[in-house]
KEFILO-155882 format. One line per 2 residues: number of its first residue (from 1); their letters; for each residue x negated, z, y negated of N, C-alpha, C. Coordinates in Angstrom, 3 decimals. Example, Ala and Ser with C-alpha at 12.3 -4.5 7.8 and 13.67 -1.06 7.14 Angstrom:
BEGIN
1) as) -13.190:7.800:5.690:-12.300:7.800:4.500:-13.200:7.800:3.300; -12.850:7.080:2.250:-13.670:7.140:1.060:-12.900:7.870:-0.030
***
This chain:
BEGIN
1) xx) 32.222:20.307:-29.447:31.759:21.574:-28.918:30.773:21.304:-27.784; 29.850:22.189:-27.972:28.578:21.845:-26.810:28.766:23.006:-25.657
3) xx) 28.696:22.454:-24.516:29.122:23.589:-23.408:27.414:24.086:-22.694; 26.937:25.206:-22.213:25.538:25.107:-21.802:25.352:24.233:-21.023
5) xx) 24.012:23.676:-21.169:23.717:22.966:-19.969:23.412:21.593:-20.943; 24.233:21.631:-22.527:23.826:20.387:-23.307:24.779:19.229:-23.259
7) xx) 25.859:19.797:-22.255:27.762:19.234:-21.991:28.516:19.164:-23.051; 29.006:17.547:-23.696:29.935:17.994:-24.744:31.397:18.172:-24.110
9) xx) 31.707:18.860:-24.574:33.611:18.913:-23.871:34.402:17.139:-23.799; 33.830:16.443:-25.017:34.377:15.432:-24.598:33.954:14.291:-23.687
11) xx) 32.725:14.447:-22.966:32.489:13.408:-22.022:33.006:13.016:-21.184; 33.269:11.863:-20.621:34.090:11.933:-19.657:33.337:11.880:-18.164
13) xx) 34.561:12.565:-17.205:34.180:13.179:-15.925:33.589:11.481:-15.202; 32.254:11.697:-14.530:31.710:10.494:-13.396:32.447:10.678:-12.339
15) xx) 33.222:9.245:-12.215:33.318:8.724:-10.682:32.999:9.086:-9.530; 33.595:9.966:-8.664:33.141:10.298:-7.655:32.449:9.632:-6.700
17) xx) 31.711:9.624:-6.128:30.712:8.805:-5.202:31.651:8.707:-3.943; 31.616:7.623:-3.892:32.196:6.795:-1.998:31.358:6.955:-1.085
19) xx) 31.212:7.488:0.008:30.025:7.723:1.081:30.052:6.208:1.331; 29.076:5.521:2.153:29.053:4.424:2.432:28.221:4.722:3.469
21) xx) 29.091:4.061:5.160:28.293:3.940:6.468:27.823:2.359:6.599; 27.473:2.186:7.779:26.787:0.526:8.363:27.841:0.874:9.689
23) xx) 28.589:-0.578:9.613:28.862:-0.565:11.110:27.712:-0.986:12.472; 27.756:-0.435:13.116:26.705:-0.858:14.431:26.751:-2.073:14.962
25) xx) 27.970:-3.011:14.755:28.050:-4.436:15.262:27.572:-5.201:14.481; 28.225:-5.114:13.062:27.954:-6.605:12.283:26.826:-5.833:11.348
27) xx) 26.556:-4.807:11.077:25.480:-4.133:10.282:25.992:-4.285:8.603; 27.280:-4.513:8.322:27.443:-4.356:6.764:28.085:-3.154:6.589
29) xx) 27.725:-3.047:5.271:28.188:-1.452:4.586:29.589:-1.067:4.492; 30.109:-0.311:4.700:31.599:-0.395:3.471:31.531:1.049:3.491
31) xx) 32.997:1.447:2.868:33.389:3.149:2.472:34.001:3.894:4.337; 33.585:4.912:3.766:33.233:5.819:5.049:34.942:5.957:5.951
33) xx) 35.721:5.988:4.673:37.533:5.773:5.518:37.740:4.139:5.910; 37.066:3.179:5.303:37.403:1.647:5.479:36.460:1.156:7.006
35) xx) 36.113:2.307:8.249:35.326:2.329:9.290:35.678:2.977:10.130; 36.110:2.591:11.461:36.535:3.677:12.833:35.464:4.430:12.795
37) xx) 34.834:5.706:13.345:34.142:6.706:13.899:34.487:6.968:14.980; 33.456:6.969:15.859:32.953:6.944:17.345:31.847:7.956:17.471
39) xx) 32.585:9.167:18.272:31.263:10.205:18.559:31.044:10.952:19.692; 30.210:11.534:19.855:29.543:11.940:20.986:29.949:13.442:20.858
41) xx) 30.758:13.846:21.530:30.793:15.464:21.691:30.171:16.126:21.613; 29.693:17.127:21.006:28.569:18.102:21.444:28.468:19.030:23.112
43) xx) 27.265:19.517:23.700:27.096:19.527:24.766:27.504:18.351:25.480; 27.433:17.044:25.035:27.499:16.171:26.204:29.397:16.483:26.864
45) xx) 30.087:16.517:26.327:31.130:16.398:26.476:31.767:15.405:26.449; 31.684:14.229:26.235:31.827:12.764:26.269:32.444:12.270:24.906
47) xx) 33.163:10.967:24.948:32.910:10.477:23.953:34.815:10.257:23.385; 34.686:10.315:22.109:36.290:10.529:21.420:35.780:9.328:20.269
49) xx) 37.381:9.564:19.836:37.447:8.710:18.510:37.715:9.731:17.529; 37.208:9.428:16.487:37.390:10.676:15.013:37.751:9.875:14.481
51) xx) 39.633:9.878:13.963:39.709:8.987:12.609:40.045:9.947:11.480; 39.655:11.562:11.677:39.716:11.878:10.667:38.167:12.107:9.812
53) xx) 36.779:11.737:10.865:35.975:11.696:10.207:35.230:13.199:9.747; 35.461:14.129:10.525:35.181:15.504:10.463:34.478:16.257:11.222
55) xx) 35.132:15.932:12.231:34.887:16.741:13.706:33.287:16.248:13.805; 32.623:17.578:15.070:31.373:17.637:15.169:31.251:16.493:16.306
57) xx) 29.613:16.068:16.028:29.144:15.579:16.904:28.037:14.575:16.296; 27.653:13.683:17.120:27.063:11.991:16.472:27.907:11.330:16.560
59) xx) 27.928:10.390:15.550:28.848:9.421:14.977:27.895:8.636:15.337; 29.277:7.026:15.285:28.867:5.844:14.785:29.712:5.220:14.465
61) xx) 29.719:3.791:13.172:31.084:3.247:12.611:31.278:2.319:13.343; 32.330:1.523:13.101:32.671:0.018:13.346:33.680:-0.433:12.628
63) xx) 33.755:-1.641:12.091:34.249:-2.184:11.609:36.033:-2.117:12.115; 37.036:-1.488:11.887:38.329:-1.757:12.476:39.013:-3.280:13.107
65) xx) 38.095:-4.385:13.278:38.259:-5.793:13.452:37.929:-5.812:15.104; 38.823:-7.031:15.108:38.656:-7.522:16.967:37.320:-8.276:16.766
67) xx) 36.647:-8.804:16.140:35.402:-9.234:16.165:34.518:-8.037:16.755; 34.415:-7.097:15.443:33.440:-6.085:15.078:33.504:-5.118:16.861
69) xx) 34.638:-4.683:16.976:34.680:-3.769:18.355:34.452:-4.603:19.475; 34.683:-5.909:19.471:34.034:-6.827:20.753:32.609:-6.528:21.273
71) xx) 32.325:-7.117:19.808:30.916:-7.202:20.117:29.788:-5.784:19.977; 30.259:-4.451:19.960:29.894:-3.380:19.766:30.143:-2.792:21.227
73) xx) 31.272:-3.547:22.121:31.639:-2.733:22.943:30.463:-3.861:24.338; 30.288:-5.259:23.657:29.822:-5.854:24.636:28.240:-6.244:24.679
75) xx) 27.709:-5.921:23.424:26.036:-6.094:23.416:26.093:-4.496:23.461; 26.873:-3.293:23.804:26.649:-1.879:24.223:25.648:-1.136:22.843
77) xx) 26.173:-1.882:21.982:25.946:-1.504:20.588:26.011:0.546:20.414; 27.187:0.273:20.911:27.835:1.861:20.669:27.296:2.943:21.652
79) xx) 27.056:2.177:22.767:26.011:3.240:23.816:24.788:3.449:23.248; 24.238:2.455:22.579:22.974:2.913:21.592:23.027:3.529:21.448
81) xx) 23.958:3.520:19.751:23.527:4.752:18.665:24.055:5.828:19.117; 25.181:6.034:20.197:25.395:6.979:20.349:24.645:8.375:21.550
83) xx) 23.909:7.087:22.429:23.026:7.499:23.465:23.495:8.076:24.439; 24.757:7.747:25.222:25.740:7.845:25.924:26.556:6.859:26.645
85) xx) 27.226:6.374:27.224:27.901:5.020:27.974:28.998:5.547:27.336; 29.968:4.342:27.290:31.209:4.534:26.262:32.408:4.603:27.416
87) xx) 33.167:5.454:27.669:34.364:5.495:29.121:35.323:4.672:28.343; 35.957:3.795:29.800:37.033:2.836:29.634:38.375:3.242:28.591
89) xx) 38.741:4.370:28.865:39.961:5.027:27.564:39.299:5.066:26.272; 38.044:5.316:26.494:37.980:4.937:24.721:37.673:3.620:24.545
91) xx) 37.306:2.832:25.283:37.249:1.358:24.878:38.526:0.535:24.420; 38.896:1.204:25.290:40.646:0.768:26.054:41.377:1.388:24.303
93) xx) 41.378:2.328:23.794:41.532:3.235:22.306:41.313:2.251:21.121; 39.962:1.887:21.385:38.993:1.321:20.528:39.573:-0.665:20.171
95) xx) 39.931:-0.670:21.087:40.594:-1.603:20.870:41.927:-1.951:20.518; 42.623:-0.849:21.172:44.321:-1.177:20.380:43.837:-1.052:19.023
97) xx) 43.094:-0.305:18.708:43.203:0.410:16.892:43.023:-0.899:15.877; 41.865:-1.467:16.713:41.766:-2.783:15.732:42.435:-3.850:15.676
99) xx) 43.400:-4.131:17.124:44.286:-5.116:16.919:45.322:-4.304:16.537; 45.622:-3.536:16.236:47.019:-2.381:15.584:46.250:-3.263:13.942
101) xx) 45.434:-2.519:13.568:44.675:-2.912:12.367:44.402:-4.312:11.973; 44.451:-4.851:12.966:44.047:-6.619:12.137:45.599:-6.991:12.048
103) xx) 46.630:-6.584:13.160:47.683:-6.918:12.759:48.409:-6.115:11.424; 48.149:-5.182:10.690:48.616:-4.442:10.139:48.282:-5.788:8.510
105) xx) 47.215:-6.192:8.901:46.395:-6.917:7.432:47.004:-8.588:7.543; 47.604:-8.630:8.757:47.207:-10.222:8.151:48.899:-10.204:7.328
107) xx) 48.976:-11.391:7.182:50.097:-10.975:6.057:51.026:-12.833:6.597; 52.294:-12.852:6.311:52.811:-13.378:6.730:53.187:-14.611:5.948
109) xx) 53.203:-15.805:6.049:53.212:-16.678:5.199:54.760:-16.443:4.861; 54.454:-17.116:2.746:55.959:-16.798:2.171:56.227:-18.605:2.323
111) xx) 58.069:-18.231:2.690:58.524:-19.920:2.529:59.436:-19.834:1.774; 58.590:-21.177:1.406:59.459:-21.749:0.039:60.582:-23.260:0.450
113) x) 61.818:-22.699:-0.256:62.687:-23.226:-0.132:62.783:-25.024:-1.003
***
């Protein structure tokens, strides 16, 4: 059966598209939930963490890694893109999350008897 538009009923549905950001430290791609968000309030209200990825403002990603937020927080990566100075509680934020997160990944060696 042909649906308008030149649609057969049996095609199958495409893959939804993954947004894909750049983190600001190391500059590689990944999916838009596999990235902290860092943004700038509107009116200059200062600066939060979005981990739900919604809320208004300018964004910027980073990698959830103690590498990636080091060096974002210390070449002032994130004051860039965001065009703002980053306050100590969110640094101070910004960093439990990724050692919460790198500890969450590493995985524990199995012993064998």
């Amino acid at each position: 059966m042909v649906k308008p538009g030149g649609r057969t009923t049996t095609e199958a549905k495409q893959p939804r598209r993954v947004p894909l950001r750049t983190c600001v430290a190391c500059r590689s791609t990944s999916g838009k939930r596999a990235l902290v968000r860092v943004i700038r309030l509107p009116d200059g209200a200062g600066v939060a963490l979005d981990p739900s990825g919604k809320r208004a403002g300018r964004g910027a990603y980073v990698c959830p890694t103690d590498a990636c937020v080091a060096l974002a927080l210390k070449q002032k990566k994130l004051e860039r893109s965001l065009k703002t100075p980053i306050p100590d509680t969110v640094a101070d934020a910004l960093r439990a999350l990724a050692s919460a997160g790198a500890a969450a990944t590493e995985t524990e060696p199995v012993k064998s008897d």
